[in-house]
N, C-alpha and C positions, 0 to 999 in steps of 0.2 A: 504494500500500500504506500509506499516511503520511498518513490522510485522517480520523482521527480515530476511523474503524470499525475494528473489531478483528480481525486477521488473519484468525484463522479462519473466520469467520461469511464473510470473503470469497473466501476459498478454496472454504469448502462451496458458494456459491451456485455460483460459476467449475463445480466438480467434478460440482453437478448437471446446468448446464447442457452439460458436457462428456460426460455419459454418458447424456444425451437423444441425441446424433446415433448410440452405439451405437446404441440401444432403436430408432433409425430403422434402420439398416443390418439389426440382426435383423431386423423386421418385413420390409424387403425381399427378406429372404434368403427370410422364410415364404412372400411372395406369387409366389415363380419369377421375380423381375425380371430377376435376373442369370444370365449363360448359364452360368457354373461357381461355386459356392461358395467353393472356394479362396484364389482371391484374395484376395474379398471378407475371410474371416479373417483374412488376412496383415496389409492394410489395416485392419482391425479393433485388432488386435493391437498395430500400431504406433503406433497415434491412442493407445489406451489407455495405453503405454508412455511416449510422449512428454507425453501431459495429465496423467501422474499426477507423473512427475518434473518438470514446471511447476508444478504446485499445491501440491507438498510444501513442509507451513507452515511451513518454519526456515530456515535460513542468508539470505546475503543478499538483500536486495530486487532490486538489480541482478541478472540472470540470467545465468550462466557462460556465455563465451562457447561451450565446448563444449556447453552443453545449448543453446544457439540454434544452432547449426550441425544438433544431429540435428532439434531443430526442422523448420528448412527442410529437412533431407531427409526429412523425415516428408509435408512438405507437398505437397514436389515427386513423392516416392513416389504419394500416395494417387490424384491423379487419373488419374494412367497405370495404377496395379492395378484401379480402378473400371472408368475408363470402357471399358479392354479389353473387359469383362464386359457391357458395356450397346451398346444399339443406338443411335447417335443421329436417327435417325429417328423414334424412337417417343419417347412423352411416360413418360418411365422412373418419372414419383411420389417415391419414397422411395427408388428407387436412387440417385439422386444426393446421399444424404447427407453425401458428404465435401466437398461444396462448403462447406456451413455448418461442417462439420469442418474444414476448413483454417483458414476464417475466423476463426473460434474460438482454434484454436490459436496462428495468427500474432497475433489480439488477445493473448491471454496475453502472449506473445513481448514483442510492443511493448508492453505494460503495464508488465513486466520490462524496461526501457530497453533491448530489444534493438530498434530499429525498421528499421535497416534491412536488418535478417534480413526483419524482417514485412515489410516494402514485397517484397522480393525475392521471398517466399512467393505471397504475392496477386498479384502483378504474371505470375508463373509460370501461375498458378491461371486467369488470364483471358486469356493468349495460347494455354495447352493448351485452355482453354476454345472460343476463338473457331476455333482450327485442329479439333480435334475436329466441334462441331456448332454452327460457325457465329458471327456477330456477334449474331442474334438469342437464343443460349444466355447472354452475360450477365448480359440481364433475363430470360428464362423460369427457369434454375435456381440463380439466386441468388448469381451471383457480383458484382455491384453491391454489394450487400447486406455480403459477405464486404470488400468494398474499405473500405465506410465506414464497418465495423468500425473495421477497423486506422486511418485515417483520425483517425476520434474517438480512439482510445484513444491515439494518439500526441498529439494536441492535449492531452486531458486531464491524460496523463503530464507530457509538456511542460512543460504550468501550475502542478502540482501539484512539479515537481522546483525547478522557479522559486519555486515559493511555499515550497518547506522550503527554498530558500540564503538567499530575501530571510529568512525568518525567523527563520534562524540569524546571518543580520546584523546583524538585529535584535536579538538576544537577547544578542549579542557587546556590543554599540555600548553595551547598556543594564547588563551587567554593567562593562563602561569606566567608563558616566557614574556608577554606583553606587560604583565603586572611588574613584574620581576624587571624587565628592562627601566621601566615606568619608575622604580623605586633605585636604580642602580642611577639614573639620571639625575634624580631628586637628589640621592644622598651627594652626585657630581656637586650641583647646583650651589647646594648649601653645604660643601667644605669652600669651594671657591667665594661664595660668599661669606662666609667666615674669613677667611684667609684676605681675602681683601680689606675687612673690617680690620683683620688683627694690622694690615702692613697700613692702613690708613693711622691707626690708632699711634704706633708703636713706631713709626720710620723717625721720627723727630727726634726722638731720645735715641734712637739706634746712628742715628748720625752723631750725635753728640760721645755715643758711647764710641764710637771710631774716632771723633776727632782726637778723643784725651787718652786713645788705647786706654780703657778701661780705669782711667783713675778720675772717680765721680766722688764728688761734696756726698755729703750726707743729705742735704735736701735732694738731690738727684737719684740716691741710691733709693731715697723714700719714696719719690717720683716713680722707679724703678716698680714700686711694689703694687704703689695706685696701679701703674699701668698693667700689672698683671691684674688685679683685682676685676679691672674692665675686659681683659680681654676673655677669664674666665666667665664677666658677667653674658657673653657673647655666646657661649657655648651653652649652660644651665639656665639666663634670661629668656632668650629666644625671644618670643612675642613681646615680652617686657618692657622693651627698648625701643626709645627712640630718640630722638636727637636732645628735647628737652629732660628723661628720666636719665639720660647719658650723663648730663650737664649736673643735675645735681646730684648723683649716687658720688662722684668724681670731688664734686664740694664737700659731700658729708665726710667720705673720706680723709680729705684735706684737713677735716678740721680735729680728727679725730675716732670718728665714728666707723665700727664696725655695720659692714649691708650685703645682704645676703639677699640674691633672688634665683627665684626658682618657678620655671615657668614649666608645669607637668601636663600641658596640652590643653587646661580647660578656657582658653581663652581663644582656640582655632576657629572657631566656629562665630564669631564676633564680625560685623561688618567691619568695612575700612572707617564708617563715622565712629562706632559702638565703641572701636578700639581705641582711635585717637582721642576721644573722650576720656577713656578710662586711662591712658597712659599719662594725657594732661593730668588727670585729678591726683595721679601715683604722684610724676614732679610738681604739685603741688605740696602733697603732702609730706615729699621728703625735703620741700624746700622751708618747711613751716614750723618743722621737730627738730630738736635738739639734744634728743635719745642717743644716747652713745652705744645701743646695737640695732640695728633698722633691719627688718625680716621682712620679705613682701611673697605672697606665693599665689600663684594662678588657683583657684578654685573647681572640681568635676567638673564638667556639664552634669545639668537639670535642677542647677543653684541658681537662684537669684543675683546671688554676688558672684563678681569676675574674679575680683582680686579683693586679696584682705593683707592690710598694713599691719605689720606691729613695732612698736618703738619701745625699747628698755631702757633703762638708765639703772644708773649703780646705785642703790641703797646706802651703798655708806659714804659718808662725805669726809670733808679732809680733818673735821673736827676730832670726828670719832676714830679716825684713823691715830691720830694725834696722840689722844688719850690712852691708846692701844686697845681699844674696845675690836670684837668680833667685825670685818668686814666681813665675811663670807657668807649675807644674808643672800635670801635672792634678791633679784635684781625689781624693781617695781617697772610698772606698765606708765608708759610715757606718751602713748601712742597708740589706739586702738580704731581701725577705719577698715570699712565694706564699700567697698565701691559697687555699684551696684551695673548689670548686666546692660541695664536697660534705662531711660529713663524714664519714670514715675510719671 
């Protein structure tokens, strides 16, 4: 069904050739072949019943396994109501339409990945066959014929169900190498973009540190450390950063202050407004504290808040230091801010 041809167009061909063996079975009914009529309907009836619910163009490709079970009892019905009816003695013509009618239908069958309904059908088809009128009715009324049906149609299927997994393997393997390429470009993108930030940040001081072969003041060697501070903040900030949070993480530093950021993905998902809002309100916030340790961290997604600020400062002061009293309290909150996702 999976063959590039369009359902219906193979349904219809299937449902033509499926109500060619009625159009035989009438004709035989016209010519007197058969000793009673009856039957023959019955059998009629049931072929039609069973080929129209196999052809019906929707649901799945694979065939329920109840509609292959009436299947083969369609199959195994039809040559016991026929051949009742016919002599096998005589050369019957067009009475023995259900031969290629079984065929037919066990083909469908086994089309519809039921095969080994089909094999059971056919296999039935050619021991009633050979018990009725003989080893030579086979080849005289077409049950060969009706075998190698089913035969091919199960090869076919076969190939064809192999050829849609290998291709969904394929289609799998190739959206992987596509992901995979997709993420090897990405990870390019943003070490070069990293690497550009660190030589933009860091060339000033690396000049200087060549000019004096390595003999730097102490505010330079200090300089030295901010500058690492930032280029770390480059790597763990990520989203965090922008020109203005750059600008004051660099000043808190300077003046003292330990800043730590850490950007753990929940801000990716933010517009370009939602962001730069929320980045302004960060360098605000670390332009306004006085915390001597400044911690800022991206928040999940499915939070209200983007980022949350925290500012410490030392609990003990230079009195109590003085006095020799315990510094080793914790540190009190100097600083406490949610920036929120969205605004209000």
């Amino acid at each position: 069904m999976n063959i590039g041809v369009p359902r219906y167009l193979i349904v219809g061909m299937a449902g033509l050739f499926s109500g060619y063996h009625l159009v035989l079975a009438t004709y035989s009914l016209l010519r007197n072949i058969p000793f009673n009529d009856g039957p023959i309907f019955v059998a009629m009836a049931l072929y039609a019943i069973a080929s129209i619910m196999s052809l019906v163009p929707w649901g799945p490709t694979r065939m329920p396994i109840w509609m292959a079970g009436f299947n083969l009892a369609v199959a195994i019905a039809l040559p016991l109501l026929v051949t009742h009816e016919l002599n096998p003695a005589k050369n019957n013509g067009y009475g023995t339409w259900y031969v290629a009618a079984v065929g037919t239908l066990m083909t469908i069958t086994s089309t519809r990945r039921r095969h080994t309904f089909a094999w059971i059908g056919v296999i039935f088809l050619a021991v009633q066959s050979v018990l009725w009128a003989g080893p030579g009715s086979l080849a005289g009324i077409g049950v060969i014929g009706s075998v190698v049906w089913v035969a091919v149609s199960h090869i076919l299927s076969s190939g064809m169900a192999k050829a849609t997994r290998d291709a969904q393997r394929f289609a799998l393997a190739e959206r992987e190498a596509t992901d995979w390429q997709a993420a090897q470009e990405a990870h390019v993108f943003e070490r070069q973009f990293r690497l550009g930030q660190t030589s933009s940040m860091a060339l000033e001081m690396l000049r200087v540190i060549e000019a004096s072969n390595g003999n730097l003041t102490d505010e330079q060697r200090v300089e030295c450390l901010h500058l690492e501070g930032a280029i770390r903040d480059e790597i763990r900030g990520r989203k965090l950063l922008n020109d203005a949070v750059r600008s004051q993480v660099m000043q808190a530093r300077r003046r003292g202050a330990t800043v730590t950021l850490l950007d753990e993905g929940g801000i990716d998902d933010l517009s370009d407004e939602d962001l730069d809002r929320v980045l302004n309100r960060l360098a605000a916030a670390l332009d306004s504290t006085d915390a001597d340790k400044i911690i800022a961290r991206t928040v999940p997604e499915g939070s209200d808040v983007a980022v949350t600020v925290v500012g410490l400062r030392s609990a003990a002061d230079e009195d109590a230091v003085a006095l020799g009293q315990d510094s080793s309290e914790e540190d009190e909150v100097s600083l406490w801010l949610e920036i929120p996702r969205t605004v209000a």
